[in-house]
C-alpha positions in Angstrom: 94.5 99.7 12.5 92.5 102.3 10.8 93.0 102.1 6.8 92.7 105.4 3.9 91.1 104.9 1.0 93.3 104.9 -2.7 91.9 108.2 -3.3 91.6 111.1 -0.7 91.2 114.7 -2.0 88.7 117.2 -1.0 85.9 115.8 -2.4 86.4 112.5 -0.1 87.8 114.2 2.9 84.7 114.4 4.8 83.6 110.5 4.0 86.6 109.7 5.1 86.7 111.5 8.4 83.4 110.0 9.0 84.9 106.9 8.8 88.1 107.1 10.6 85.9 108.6 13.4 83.7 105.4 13.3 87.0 103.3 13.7 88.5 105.2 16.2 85.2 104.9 18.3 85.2 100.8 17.9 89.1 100.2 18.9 90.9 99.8 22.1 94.0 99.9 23.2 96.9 103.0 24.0 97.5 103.8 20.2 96.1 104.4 17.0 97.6 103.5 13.4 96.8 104.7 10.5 97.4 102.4 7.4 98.6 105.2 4.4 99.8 102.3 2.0 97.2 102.3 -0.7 96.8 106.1 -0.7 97.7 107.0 -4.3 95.5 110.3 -5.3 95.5 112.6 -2.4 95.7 116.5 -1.9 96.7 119.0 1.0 93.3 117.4 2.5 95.1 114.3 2.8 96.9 116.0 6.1 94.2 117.6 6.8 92.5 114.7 7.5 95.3 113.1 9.3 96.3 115.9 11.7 92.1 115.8 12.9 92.3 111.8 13.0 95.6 112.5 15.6 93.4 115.2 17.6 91.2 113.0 18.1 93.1 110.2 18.6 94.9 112.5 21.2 91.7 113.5 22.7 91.3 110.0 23.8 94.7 109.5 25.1 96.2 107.7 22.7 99.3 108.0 21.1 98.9 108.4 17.0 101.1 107.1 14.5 101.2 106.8 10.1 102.1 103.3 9.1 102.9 103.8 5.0 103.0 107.4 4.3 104.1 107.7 0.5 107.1 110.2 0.1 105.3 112.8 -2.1 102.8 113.2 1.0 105.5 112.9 3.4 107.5 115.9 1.3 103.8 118.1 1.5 104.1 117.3 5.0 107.3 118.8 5.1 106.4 121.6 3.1 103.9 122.5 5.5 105.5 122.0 8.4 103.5 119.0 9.8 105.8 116.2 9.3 106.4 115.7 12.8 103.1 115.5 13.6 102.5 112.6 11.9 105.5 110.0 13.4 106.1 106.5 11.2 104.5 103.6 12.8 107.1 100.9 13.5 
């Protein structure tokens, strides 16, 4: 399970990537999670972020899922007309 940082705005966005690239790169299996739980500060980069860690994760063949998302960042979701790009992990 890949894991997001407390904080991800802009300023972090590109770290984080980086990181989430890294951990997609090292697993195995036919999906990817990403753990949203201790994501407290976070902007529109936040998706952004996201939507590029399921391309990729897509790219692979693997299915992508959010385990975690807060509500304020699913409601920006929403707003933006992502949210069912980014499907609750069970």
């Amino acid at each position: 399970m890949l894991v997001l940082p407390s904080r991800l705005t802009h300023d972090e966005a590109s770290a984080c990537m980086r990181m989430l690239q890294q951990g997609l790169a090292g697993q195995s299996g036919s999906a990817t999670v990403v753990d949203a739980s201790a994501l407290a500060q976070f902007d529109s980069s936040a998706l952004a972020v996201l939507l590029e860690c399921r391309r990729e994760s897509s790219a692979m063949g693997r299915g992508f899922a959010v385990k975690g998302l807060s509500p304020r960042l699913r409601e920006l979701a929403t707003l933006y007309g992502i949210a069912g790009l980014l499907p609750a992990a069970p």
